[in-house]
C-alpha positions as CSV (number, residue, x, y, z in Angstrom):
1,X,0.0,0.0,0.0
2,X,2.2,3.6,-1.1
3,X,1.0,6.5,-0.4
4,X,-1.4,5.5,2.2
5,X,-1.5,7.7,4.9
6,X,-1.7,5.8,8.0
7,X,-2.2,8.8,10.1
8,X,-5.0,11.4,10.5
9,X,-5.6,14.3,12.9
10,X,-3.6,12.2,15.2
11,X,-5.6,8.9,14.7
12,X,-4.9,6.0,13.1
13,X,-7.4,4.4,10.3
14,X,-8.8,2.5,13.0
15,X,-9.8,5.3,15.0
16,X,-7.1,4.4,17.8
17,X,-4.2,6.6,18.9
18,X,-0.7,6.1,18.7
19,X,-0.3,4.7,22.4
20,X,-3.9,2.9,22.2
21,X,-4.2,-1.5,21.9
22,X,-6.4,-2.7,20.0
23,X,-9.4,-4.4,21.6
24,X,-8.2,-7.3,23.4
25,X,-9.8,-10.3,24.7
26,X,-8.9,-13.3,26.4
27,X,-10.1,-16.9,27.5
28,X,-8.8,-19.6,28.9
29,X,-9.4,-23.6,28.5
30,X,-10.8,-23.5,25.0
31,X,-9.3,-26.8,24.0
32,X,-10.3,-29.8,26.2
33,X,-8.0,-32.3,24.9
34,X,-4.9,-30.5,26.0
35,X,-3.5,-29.7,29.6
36,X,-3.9,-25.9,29.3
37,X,-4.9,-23.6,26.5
38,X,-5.9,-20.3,25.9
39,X,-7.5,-17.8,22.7
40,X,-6.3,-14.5,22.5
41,X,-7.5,-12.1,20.7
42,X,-6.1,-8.5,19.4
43,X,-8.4,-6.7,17.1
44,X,-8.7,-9.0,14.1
45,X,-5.3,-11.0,14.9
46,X,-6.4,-14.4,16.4
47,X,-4.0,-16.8,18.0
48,X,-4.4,-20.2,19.7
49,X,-2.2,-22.1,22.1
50,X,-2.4,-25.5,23.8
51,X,0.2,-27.2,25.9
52,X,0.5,-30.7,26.3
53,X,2.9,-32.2,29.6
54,X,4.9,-32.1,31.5
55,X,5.4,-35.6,30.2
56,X,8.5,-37.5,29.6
57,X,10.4,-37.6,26.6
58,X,10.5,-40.3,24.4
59,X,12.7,-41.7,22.6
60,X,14.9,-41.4,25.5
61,X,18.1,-40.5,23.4
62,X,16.2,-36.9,23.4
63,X,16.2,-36.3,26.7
64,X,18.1,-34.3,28.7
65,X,19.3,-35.6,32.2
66,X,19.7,-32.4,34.1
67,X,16.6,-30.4,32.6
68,X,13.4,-30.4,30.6
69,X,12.9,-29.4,27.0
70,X,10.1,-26.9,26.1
71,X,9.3,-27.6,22.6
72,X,7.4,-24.7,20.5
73,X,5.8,-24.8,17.3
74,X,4.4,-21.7,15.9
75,X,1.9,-22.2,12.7
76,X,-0.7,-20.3,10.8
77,X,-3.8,-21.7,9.7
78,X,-4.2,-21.5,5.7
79,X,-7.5,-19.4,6.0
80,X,-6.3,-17.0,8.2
81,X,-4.8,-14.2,5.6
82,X,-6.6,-13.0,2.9
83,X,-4.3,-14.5,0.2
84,X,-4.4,-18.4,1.3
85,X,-1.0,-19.4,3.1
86,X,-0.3,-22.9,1.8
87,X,-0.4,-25.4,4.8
88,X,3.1,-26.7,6.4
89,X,5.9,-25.6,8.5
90,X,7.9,-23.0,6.0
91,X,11.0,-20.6,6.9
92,X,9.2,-17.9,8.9
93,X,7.5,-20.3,11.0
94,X,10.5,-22.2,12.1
95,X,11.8,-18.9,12.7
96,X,8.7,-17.6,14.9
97,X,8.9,-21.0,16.4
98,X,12.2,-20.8,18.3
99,X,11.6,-16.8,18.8
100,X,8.1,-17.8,20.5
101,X,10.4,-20.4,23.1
102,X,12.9,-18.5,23.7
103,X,10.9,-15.5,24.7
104,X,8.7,-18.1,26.8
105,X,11.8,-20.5,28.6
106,X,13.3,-18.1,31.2
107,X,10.1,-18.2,33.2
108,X,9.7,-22.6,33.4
109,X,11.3,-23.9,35.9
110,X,12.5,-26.1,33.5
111,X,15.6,-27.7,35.9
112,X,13.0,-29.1,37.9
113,X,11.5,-31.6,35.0
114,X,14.5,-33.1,34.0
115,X,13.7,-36.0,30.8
116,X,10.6,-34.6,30.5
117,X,8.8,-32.2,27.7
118,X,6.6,-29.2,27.4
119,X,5.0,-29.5,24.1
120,X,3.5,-25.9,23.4
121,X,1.3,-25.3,20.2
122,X,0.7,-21.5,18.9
123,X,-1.9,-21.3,15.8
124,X,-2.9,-18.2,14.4
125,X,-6.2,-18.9,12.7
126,X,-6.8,-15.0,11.9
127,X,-3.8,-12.4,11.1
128,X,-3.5,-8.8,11.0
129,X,-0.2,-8.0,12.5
130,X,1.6,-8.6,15.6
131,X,1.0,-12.4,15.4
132,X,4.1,-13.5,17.4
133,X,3.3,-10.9,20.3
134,X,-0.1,-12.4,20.6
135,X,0.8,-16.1,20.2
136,X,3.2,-15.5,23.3
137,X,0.7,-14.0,25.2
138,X,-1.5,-17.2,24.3
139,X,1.3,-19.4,25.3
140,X,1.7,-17.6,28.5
141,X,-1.8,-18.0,29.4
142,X,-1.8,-22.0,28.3
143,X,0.9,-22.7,30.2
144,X,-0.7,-21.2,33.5
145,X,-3.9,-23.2,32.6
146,X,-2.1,-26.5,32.3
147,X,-0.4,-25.9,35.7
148,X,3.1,-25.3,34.7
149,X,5.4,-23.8,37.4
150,X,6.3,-20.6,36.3
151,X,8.4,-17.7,37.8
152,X,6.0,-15.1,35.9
153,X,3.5,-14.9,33.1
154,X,5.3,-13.8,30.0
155,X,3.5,-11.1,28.7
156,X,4.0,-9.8,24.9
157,X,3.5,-6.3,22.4
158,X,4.3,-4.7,19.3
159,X,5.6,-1.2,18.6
160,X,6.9,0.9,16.2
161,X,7.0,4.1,14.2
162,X,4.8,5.4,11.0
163,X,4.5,8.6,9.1
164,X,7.2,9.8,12.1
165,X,4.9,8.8,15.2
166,X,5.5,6.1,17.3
167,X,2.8,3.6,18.0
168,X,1.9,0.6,19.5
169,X,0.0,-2.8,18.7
170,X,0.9,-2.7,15.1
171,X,-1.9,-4.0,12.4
172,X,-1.0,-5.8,9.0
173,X,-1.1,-2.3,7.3
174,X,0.8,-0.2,9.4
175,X,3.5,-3.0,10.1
176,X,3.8,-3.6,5.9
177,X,4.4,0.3,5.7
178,X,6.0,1.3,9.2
179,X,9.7,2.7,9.3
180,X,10.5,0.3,12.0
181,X,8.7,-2.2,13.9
182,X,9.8,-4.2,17.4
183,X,8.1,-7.1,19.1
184,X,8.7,-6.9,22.6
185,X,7.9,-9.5,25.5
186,X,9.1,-9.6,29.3
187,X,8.3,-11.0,32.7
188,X,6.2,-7.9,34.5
189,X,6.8,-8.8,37.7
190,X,10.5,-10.0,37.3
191,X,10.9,-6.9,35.0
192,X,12.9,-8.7,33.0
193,X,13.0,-8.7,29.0
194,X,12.6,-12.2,27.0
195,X,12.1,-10.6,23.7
196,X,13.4,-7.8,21.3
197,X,13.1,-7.7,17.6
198,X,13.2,-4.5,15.6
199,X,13.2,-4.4,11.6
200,X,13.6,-0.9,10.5
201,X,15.7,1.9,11.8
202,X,15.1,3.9,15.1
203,X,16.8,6.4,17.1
204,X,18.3,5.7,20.5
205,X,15.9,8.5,21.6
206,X,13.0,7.1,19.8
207,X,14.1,3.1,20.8
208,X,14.1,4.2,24.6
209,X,10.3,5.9,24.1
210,X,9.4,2.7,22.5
211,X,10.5,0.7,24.8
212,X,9.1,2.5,27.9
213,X,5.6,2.5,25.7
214,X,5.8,-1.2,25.6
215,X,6.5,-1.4,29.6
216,X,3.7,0.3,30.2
217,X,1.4,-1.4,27.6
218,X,2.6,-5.1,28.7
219,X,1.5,-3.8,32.0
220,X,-2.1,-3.1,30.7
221,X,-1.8,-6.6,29.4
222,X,-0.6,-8.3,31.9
223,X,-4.0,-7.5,34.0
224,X,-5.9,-8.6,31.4
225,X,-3.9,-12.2,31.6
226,X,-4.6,-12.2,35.3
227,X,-8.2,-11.1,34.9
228,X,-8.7,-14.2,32.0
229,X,-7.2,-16.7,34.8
230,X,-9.5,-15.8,37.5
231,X,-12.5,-16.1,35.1
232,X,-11.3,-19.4,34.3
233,X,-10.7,-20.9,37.7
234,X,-14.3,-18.9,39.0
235,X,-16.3,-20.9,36.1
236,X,-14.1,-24.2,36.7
237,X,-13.5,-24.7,33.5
C-alpha cells in the first residue's frame, strides 16, 4: 500500500491513537484435549495455544538428564490471511517457532522436570499484525492453565514508528508500511526482558520511548492475563 496515509488528525485508520491496543480479549481452557490452552485475541489478529505435559520424553536419546525441554511450534492456519498461506511448516515459521520459546523458557522452571517435555502449540487462525506478540501472550496463558510452574507470566506487544509517530500494537497495514517495527515480551513482575526484535531503523531516543511505551502497555496486558485466569478458575472450566 504507497501512499497511504496511516495517520490522521492524530488517529490511526482505525480510529485508535498512537499509544492505544487494539481491543483485546482473552479466554482460557478453550481446547479440552490438551493440559492448558488459551485464545487471545487482538483486534482481528487471532492466536491459539495449547500445551500438552509435563510428560516424559521419548525416545529417551532426546532427553536431557539435568533439565526439561520446552518444545514450541508456531503455525498459521491456511485461511487466516486474505491470500491463502499454503499449509506446512515453511522458513518464517520455524523462525517464529524458536523466537516464540525463547521468549517463553526463562520463566519454566525447566531444571525441575529433567527427561521430561513441554509440548507448546501457537496457531494463528486469523492475522492482522503482531501475530508473534499475541501467540506469546497465548502461550503464557496456556501454560498457566495446564499448571506449569512458572516464575511469571510472559507477557508480549508490538511497537513501532509510521508517518514519524511512534505507536503501539501494530496492524497488517501499518507494520507492511512502518519505518520500524519491534516485538517486545518480558516477565512484569521480574521486569525482565525475553524478547526484542526491531526491523527498521530507530533512534536511540526514539528506541528508549518505545520501549518504555511497551512497559507500560505489557502492563495493561498483563492485567488482562490475570483477569482471563480468574474467570477461568471462577467458572471451573
Amino acid at each position: 500500500m504507497e501512499n497511504v496515509e496511516l495517520i490522521k488528525d492524530g488517529k490511526r485508520l482505525d480510529s485508535r491513537l498512537p499509544e492505544q491496543l487494539r481491543d483485546v480479549q482473552m479466554k482460557v481452557g478453550v481446547v479440552s484435549r490438551a493440559d492448558g490452552s488459551a485464545e487471545v485475541r487482538f483486534g482481528n489478529t487471532v492466536a491459539l495455544a495449547s500445551v500438552h505435559g509435563p510428560r516424559v520424553l521419548y525416545p529417551r536419546f532426546l532427553q536431557e538428564a539435568e533439565t526439561g525441554i520446552l518444545r514450541a511450534r508456531y503455525s498459521m492456519a491456511p485461511f487466516s490471511v486474505s491470500d491463502r498461506k499454503s499449509p506446512g511448516p515453511d522458513r518464517r515459521s520455524v523462525e517464529l517457532s524458536k523466537v516464540i520459546r525463547l521468549a517463553i523458557e526463562p520463566t519454566i522452571f525447566l531444571e525441575d522436570f529433567p527427561k521430561v517435555t513441554i509440548d507448546l502449540f501457537v496457531e494463528i487462525i486469523q492475522a492482522d499484525g503482531s501475530t508473534r506478540v499475541t501467540g506469546i501472550n497465548a502461550a503464557s496463558l496456556a501454560l498457566a492453565s495446564a499448571g506449569v510452574p512458572m516464575r511469571d507470566l510472559v507477557t508480549a506487544c508490538s511497537i513501532g514508528k509510521i508517518d514519524n509517530t511512534l505507536i503501539v500494537d501494530l496492524t497488517g497495514n501499518e507494520d507492511n508500511n512502518s519505518e520500524a517495527d519491534v516485538a517486545f515480551a518480558m516477565l512484569p513482575n521480574k521486569k525482565k526482558i525475553t524478547l526484542l526484535q526491531m526491523d527498521g531503523v530507530l533512534t536511540k531516543e526514539e528506541l528508549m520511548k518505545l520501549l518504555q511505551l511497551a512497559k507500560e502497555s505489557c502492563e495493561k496486558i498483563y492485567e488482562l492475563q490475570k483477569n482471563a485466569l480468574r474467570e477461568n478458575y471462577k467458572t471451573g472450566e
